[in-house]
C-alpha positions as CSV (number, residue, x, y, z in Angstrom):
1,X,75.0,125.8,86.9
2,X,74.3,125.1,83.2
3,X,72.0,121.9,82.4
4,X,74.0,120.6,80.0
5,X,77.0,120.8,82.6
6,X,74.6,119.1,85.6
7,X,73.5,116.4,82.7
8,X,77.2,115.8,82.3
9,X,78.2,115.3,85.7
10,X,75.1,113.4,86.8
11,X,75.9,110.9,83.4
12,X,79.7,110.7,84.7
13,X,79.2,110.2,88.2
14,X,75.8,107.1,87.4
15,X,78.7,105.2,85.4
16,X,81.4,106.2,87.9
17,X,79.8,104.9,91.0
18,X,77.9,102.3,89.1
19,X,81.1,100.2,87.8
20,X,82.6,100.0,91.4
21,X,80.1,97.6,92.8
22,X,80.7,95.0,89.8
23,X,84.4,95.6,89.9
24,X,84.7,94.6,93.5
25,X,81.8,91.8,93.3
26,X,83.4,90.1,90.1
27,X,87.4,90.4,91.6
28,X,85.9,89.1,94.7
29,X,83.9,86.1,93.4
30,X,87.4,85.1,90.8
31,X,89.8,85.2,94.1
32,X,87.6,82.5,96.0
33,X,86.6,81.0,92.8
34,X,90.2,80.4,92.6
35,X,91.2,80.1,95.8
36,X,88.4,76.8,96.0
37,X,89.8,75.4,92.7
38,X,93.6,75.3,94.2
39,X,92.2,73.1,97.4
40,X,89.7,70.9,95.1
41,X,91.0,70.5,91.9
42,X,88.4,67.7,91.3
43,X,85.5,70.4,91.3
44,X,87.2,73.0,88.8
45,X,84.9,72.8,86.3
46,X,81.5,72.7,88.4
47,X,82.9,75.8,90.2
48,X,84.3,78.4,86.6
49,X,80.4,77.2,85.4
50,X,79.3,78.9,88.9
51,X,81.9,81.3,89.2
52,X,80.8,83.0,85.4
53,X,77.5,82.2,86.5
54,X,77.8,85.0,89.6
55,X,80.1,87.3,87.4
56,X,77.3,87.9,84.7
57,X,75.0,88.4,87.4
58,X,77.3,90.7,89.1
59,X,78.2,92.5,86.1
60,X,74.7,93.4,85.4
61,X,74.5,96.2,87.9
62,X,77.0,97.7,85.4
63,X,75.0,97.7,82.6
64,X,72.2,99.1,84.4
65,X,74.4,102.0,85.2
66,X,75.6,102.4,81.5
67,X,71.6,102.0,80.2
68,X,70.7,105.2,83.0
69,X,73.9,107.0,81.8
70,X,72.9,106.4,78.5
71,X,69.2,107.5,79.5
72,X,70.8,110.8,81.1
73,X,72.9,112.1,78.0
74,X,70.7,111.7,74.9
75,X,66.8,111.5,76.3
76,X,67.1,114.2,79.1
């Protein structure tokens, strides 16, 4: 196998496996952040601070993945 083709699929597969996990974290955390809102309205905006809060946390792992993918095609 070429290296430029194992590079390739190595870059492809760190960004394809590494945007699942903040995919499923950040629709997770918006269906109970919404779900909470619709039975306590009163506590809306406490819990869309909280709920962006965890999204930008969870969407971090993401940019990890793209930084390593990044790392993978142009310094390897």
């Amino acid at each position: 196998m070429d290296v430029e083709a194992a590079r390739l699929l190595a870059a492809g597969l760190c960004m394809g496996l590494g945007a699942i996990g903040p995919g499923i974290g950040e629709g997770i955390c918006a269906s109970r952040a919404l779900e909470a809102m619709g039975r306590n309205p009163e506590m809306s905006g406490k819990l869309f601070t909280n709920m962006l809060i965890g999204m930008a946390i969870s969407e971090t792992t993401g940019i990890y993945a793209l930084f390593i993918t990044f790392l993978i095609l142009f310094a390897v």
